[in-house]
mmJSON file of the N, C-alpha and C atoms, coordinates in Angstrom:
{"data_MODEL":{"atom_site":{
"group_PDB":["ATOM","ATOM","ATOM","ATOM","ATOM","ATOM","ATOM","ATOM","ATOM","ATOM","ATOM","ATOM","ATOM","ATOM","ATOM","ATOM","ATOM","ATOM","ATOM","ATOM","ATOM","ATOM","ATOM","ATOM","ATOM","ATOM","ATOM","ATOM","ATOM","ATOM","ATOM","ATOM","ATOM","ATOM","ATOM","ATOM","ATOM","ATOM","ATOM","ATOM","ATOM","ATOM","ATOM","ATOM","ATOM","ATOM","ATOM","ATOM","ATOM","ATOM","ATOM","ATOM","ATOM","ATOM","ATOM","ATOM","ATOM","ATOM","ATOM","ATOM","ATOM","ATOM","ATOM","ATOM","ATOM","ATOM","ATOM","ATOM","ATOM","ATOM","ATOM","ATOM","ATOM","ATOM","ATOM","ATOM","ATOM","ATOM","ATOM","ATOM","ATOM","ATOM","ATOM","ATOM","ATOM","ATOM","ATOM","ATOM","ATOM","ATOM","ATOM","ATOM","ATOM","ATOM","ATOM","ATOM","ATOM","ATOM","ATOM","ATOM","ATOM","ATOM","ATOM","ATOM","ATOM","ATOM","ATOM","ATOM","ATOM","ATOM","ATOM","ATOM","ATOM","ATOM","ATOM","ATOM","ATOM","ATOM","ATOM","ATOM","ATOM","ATOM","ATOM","ATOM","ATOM","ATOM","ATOM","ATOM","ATOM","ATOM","ATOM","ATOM","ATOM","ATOM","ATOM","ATOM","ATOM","ATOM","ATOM","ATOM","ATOM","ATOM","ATOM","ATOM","ATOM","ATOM","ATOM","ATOM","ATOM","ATOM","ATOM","ATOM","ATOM","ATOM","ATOM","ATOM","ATOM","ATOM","ATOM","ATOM","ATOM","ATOM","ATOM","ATOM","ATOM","ATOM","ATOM","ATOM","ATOM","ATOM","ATOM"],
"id":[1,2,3,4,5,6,7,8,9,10,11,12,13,14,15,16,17,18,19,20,21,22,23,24,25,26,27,28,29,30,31,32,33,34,35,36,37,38,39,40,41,42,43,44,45,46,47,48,49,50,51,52,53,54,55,56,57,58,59,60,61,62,63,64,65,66,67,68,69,70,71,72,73,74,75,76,77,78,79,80,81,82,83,84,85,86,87,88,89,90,91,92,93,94,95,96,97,98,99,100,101,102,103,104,105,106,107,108,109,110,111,112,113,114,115,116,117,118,119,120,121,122,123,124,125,126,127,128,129,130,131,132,133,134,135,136,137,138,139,140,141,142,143,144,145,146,147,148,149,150,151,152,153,154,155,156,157,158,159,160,161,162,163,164,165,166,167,168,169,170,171],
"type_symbol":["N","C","C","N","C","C","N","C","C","N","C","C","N","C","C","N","C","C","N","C","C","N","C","C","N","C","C","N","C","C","N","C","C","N","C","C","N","C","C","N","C","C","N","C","C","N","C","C","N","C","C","N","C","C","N","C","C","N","C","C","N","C","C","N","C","C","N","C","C","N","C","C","N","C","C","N","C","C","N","C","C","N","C","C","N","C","C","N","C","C","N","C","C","N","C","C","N","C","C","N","C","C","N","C","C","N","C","C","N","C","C","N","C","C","N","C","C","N","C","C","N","C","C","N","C","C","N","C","C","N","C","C","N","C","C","N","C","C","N","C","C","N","C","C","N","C","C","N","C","C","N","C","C","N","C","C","N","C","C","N","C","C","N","C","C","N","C","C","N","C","C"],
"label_atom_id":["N","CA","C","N","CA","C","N","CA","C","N","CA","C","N","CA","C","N","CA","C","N","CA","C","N","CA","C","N","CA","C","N","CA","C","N","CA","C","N","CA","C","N","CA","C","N","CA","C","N","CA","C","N","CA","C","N","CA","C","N","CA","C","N","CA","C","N","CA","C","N","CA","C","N","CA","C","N","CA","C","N","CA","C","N","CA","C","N","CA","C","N","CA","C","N","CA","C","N","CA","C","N","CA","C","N","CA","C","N","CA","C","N","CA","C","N","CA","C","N","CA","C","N","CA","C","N","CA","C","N","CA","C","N","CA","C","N","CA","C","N","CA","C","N","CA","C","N","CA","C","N","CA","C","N","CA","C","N","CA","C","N","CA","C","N","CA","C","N","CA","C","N","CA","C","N","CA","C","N","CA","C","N","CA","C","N","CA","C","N","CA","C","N","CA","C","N","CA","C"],
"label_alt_id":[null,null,null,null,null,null,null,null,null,null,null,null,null,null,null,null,null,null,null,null,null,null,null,null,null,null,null,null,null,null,null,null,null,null,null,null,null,null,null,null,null,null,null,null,null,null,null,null,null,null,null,null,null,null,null,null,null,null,null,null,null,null,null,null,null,null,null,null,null,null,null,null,null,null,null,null,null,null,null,null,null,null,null,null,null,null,null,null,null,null,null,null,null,null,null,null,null,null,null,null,null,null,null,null,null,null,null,null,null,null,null,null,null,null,null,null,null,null,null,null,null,null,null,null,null,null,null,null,null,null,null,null,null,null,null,null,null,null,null,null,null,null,null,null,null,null,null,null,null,null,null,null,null,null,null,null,null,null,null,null,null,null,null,null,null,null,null,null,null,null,null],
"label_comp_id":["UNK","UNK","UNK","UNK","UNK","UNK","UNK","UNK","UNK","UNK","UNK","UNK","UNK","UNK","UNK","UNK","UNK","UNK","UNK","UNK","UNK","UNK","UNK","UNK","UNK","UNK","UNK","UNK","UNK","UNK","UNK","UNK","UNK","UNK","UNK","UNK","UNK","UNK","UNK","UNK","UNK","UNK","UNK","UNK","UNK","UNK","UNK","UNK","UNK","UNK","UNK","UNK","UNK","UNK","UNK","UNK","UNK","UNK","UNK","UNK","UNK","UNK","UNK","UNK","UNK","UNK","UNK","UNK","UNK","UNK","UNK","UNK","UNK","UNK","UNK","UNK","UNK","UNK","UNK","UNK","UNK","UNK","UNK","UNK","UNK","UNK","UNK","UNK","UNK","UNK","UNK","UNK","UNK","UNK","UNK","UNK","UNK","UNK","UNK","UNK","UNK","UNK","UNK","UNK","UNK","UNK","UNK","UNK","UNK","UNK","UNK","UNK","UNK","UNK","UNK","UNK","UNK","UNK","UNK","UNK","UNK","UNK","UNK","UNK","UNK","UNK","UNK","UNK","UNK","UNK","UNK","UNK","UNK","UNK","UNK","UNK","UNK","UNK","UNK","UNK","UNK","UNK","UNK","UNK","UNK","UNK","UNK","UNK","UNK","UNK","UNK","UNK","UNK","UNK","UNK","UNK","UNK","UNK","UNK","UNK","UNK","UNK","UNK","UNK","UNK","UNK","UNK","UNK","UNK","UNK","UNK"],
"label_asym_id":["A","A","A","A","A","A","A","A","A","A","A","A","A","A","A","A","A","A","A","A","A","A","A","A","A","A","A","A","A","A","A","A","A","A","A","A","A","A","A","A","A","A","A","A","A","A","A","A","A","A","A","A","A","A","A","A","A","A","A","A","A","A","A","A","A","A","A","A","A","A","A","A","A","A","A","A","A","A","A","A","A","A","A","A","A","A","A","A","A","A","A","A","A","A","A","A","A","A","A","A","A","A","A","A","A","A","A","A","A","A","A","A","A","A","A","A","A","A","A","A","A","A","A","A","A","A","A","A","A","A","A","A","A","A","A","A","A","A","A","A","A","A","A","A","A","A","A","A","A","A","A","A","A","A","A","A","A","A","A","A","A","A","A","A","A","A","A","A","A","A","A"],
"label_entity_id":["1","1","1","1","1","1","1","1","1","1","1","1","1","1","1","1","1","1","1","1","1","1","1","1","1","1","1","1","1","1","1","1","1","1","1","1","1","1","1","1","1","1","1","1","1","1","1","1","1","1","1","1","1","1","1","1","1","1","1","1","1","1","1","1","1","1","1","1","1","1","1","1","1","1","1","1","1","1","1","1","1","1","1","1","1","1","1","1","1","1","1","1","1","1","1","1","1","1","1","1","1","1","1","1","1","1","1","1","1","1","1","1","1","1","1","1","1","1","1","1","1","1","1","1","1","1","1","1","1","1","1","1","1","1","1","1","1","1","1","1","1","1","1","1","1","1","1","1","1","1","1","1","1","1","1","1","1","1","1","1","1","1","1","1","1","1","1","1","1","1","1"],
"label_seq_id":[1,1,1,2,2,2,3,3,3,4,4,4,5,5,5,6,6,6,7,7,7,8,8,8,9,9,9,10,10,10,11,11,11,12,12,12,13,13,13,14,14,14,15,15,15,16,16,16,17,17,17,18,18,18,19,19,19,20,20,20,21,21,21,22,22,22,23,23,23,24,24,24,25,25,25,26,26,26,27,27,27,28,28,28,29,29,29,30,30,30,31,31,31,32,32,32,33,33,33,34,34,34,35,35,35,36,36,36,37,37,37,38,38,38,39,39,39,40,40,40,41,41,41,42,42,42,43,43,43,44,44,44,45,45,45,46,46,46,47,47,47,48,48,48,49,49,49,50,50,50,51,51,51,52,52,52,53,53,53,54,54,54,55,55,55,56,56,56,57,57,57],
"pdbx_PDB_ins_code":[null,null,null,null,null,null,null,null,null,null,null,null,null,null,null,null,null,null,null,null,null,null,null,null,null,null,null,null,null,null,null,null,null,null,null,null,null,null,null,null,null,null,null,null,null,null,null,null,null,null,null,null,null,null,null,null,null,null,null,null,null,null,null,null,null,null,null,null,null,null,null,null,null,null,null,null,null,null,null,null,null,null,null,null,null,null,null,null,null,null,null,null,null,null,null,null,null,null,null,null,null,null,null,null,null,null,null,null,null,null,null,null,null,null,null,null,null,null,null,null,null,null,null,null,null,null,null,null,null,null,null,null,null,null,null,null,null,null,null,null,null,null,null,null,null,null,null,null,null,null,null,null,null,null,null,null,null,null,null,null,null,null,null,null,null,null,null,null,null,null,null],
"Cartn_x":[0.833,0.0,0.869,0.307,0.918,0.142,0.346,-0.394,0.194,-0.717,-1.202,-1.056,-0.969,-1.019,-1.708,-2.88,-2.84,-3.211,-2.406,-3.33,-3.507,-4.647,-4.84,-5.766,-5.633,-6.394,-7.886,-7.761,-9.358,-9.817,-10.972,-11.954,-11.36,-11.733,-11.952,-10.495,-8.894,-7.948,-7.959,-8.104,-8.5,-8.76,-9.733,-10.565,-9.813,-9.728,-8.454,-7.13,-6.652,-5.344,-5.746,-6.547,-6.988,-7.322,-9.004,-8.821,-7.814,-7.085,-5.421,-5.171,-4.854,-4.34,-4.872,-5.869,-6.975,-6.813,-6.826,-6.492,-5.455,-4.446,-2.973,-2.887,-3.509,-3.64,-3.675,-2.508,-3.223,-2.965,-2.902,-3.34,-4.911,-5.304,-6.246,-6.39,-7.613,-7.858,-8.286,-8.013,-8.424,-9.32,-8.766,-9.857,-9.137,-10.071,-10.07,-10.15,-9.778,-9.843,-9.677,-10.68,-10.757,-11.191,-10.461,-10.397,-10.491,-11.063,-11.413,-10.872,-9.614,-9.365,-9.462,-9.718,-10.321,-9.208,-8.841,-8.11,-8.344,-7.611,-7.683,-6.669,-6.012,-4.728,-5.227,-5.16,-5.867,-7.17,-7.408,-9.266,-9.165,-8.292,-8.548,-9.08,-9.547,-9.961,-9.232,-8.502,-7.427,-7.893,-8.31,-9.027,-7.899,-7.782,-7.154,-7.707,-8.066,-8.553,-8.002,-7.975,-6.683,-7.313,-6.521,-7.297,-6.018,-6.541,-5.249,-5.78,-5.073,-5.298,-4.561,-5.543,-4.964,-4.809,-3.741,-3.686,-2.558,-3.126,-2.105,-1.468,-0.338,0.212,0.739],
"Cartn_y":[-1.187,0.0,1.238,2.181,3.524,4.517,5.784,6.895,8.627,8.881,10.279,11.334,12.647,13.349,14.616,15.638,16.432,17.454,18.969,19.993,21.326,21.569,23.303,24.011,25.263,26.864,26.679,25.6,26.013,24.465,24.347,22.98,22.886,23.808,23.072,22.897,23.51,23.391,21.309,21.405,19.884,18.933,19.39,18.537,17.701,19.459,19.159,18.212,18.22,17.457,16.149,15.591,14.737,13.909,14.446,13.856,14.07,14.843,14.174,13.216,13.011,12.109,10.333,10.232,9.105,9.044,9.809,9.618,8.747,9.532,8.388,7.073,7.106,5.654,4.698,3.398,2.63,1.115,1.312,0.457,0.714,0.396,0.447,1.598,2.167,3.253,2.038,2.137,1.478,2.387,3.843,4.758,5.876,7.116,8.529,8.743,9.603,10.529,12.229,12.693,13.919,14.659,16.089,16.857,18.568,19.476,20.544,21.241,22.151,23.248,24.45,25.345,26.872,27.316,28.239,29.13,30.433,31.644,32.755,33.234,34.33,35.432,36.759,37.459,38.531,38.89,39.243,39.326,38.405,37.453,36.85,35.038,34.784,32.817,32.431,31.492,30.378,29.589,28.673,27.385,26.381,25.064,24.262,22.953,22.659,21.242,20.606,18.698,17.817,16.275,15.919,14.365,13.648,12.555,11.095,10.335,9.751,8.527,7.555,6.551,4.992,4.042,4.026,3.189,1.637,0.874,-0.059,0.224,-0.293,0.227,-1.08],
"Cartn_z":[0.0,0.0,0.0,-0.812,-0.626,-0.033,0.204,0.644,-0.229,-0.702,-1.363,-0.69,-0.114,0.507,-0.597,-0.32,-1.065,0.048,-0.543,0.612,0.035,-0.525,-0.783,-0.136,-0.527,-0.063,-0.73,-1.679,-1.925,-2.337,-2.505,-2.191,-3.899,-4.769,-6.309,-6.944,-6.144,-6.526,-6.359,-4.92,-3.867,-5.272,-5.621,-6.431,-7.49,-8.455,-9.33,-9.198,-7.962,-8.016,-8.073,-6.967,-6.418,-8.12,-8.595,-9.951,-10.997,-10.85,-12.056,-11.529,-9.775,-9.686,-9.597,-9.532,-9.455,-10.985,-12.615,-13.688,-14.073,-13.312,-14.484,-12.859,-11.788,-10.994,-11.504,-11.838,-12.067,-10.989,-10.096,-8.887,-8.131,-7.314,-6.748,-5.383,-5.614,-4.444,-3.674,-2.325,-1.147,-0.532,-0.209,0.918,0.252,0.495,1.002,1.869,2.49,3.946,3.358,3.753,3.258,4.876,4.906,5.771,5.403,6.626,6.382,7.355,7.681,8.645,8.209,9.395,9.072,10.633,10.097,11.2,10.857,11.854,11.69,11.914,10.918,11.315,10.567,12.369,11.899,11.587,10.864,10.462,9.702,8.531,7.699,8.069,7.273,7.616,6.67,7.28,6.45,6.26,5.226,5.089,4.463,5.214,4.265,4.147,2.742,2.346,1.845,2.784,2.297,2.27,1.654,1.023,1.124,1.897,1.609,0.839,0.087,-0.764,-0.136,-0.173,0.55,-0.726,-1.318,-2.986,-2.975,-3.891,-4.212,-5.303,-6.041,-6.873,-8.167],
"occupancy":[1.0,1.0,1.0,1.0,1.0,1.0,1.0,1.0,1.0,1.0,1.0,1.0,1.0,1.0,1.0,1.0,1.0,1.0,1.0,1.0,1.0,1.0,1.0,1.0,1.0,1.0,1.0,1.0,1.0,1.0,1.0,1.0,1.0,1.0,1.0,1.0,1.0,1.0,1.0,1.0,1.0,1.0,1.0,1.0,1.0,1.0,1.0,1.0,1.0,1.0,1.0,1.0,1.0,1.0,1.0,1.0,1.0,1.0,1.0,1.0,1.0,1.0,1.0,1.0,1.0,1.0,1.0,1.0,1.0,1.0,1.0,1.0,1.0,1.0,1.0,1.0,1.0,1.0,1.0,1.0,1.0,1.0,1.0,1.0,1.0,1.0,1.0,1.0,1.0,1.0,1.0,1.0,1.0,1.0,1.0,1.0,1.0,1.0,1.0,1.0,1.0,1.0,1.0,1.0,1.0,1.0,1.0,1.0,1.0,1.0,1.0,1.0,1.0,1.0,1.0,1.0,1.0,1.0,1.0,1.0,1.0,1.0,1.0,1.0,1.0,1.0,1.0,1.0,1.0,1.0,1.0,1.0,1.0,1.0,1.0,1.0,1.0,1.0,1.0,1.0,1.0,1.0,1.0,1.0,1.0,1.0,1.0,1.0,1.0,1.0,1.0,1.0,1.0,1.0,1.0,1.0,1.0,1.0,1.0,1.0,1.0,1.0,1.0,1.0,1.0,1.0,1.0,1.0,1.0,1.0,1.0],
"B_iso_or_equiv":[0.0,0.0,0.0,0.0,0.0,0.0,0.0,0.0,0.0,0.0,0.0,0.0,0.0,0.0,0.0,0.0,0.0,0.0,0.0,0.0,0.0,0.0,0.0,0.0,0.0,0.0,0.0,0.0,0.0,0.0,0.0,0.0,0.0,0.0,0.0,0.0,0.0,0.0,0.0,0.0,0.0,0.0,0.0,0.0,0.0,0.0,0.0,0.0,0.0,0.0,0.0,0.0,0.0,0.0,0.0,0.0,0.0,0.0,0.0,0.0,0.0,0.0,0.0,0.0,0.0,0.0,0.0,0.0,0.0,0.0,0.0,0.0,0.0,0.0,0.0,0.0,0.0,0.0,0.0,0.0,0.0,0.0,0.0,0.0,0.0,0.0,0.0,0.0,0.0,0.0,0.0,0.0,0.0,0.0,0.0,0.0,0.0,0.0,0.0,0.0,0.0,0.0,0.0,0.0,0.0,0.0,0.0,0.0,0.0,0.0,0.0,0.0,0.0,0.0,0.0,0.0,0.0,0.0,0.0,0.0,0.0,0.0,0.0,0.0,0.0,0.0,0.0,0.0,0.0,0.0,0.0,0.0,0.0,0.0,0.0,0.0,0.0,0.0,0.0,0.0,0.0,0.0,0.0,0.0,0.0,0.0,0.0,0.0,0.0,0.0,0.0,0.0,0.0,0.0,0.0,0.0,0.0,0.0,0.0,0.0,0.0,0.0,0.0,0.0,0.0,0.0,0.0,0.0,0.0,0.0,0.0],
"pdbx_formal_charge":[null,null,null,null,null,null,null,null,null,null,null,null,null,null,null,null,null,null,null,null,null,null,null,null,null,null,null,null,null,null,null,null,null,null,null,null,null,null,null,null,null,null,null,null,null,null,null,null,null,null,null,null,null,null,null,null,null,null,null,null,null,null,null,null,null,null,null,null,null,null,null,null,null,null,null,null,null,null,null,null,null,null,null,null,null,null,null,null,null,null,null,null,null,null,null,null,null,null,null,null,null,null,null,null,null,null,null,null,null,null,null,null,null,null,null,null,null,null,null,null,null,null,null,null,null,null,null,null,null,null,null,null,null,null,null,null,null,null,null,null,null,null,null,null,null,null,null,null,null,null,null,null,null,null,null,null,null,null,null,null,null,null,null,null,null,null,null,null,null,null,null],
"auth_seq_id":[1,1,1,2,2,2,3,3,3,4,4,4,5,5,5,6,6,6,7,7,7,8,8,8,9,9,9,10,10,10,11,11,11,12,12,12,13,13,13,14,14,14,15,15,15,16,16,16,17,17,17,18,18,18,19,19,19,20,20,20,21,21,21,22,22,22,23,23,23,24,24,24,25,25,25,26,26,26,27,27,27,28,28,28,29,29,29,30,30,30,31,31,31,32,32,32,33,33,33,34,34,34,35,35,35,36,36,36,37,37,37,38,38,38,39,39,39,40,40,40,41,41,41,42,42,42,43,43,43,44,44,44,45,45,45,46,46,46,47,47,47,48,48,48,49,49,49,50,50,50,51,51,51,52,52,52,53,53,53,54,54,54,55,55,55,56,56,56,57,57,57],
"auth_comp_id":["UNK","UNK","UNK","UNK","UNK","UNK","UNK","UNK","UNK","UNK","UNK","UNK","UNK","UNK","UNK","UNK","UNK","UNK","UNK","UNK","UNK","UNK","UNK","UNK","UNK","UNK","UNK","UNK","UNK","UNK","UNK","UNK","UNK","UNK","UNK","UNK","UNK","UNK","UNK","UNK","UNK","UNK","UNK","UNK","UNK","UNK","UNK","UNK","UNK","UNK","UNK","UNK","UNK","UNK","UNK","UNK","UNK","UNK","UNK","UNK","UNK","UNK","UNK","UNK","UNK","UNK","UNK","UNK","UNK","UNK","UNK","UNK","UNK","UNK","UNK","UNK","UNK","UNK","UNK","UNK","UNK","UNK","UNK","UNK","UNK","UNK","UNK","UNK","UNK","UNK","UNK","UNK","UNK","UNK","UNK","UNK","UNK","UNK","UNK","UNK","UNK","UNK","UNK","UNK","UNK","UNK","UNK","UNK","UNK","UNK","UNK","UNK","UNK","UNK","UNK","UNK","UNK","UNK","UNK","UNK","UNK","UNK","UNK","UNK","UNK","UNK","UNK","UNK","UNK","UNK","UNK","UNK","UNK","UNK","UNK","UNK","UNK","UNK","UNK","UNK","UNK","UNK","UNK","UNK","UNK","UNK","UNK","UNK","UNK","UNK","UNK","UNK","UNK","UNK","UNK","UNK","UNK","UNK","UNK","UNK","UNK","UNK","UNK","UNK","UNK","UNK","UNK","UNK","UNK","UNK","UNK"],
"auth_asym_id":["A","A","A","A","A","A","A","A","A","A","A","A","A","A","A","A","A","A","A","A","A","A","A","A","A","A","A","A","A","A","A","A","A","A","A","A","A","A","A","A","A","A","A","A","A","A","A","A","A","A","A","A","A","A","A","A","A","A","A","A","A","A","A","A","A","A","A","A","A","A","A","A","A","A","A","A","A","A","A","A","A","A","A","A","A","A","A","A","A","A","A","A","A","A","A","A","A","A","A","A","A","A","A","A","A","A","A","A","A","A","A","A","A","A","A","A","A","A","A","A","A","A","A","A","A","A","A","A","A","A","A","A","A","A","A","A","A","A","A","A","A","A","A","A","A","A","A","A","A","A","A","A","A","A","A","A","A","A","A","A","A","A","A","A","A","A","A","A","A","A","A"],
"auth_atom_id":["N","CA","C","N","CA","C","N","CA","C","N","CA","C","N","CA","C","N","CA","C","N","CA","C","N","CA","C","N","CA","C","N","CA","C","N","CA","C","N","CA","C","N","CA","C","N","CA","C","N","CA","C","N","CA","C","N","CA","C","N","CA","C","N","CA","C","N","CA","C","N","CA","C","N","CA","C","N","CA","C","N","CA","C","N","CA","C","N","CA","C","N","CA","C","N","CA","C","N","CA","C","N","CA","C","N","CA","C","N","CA","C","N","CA","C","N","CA","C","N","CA","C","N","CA","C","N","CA","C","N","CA","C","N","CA","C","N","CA","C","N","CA","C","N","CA","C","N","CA","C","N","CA","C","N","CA","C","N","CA","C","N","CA","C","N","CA","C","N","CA","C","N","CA","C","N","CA","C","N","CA","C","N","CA","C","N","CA","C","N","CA","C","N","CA","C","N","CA","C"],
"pdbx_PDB_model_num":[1,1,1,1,1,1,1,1,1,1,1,1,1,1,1,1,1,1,1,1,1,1,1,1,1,1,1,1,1,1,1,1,1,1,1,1,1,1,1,1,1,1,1,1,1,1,1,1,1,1,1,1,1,1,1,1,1,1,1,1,1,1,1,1,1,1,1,1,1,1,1,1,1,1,1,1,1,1,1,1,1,1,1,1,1,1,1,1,1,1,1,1,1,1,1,1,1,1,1,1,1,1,1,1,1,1,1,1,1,1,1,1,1,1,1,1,1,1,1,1,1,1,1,1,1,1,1,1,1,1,1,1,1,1,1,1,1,1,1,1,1,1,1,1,1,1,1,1,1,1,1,1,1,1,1,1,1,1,1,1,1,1,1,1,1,1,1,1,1,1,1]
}}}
């Protein structure tokens, strides 16, 4: 088994990588794990959205 790591600033960048990368896969997805953090600096909200891939290869 291998593991994926992906992490961006926005949900549809997320998306994007995630499906390129499930495209040229050619072992098996086992699981996702998908996650959502929100922080603050300053007045601003930091959001970061991240996805593991659990794959065979």
């Amino acid at each position: 088994m291998k593991v994926k790591i992906f992490d961006e600033s926005h949900e549809k960048d997320l998306e994007a990588q995630v499906n390129n990368f499930l495209s040229t896969l050619s072992g098996d997805v086992i699981d996702i794990k998908f996650s959502t953090a929100i922080s603050m600096f300053g007045e601003d909200q930091i959001y970061c959205f991240t996805a593991m891939i659990i794959y065979t290869s």
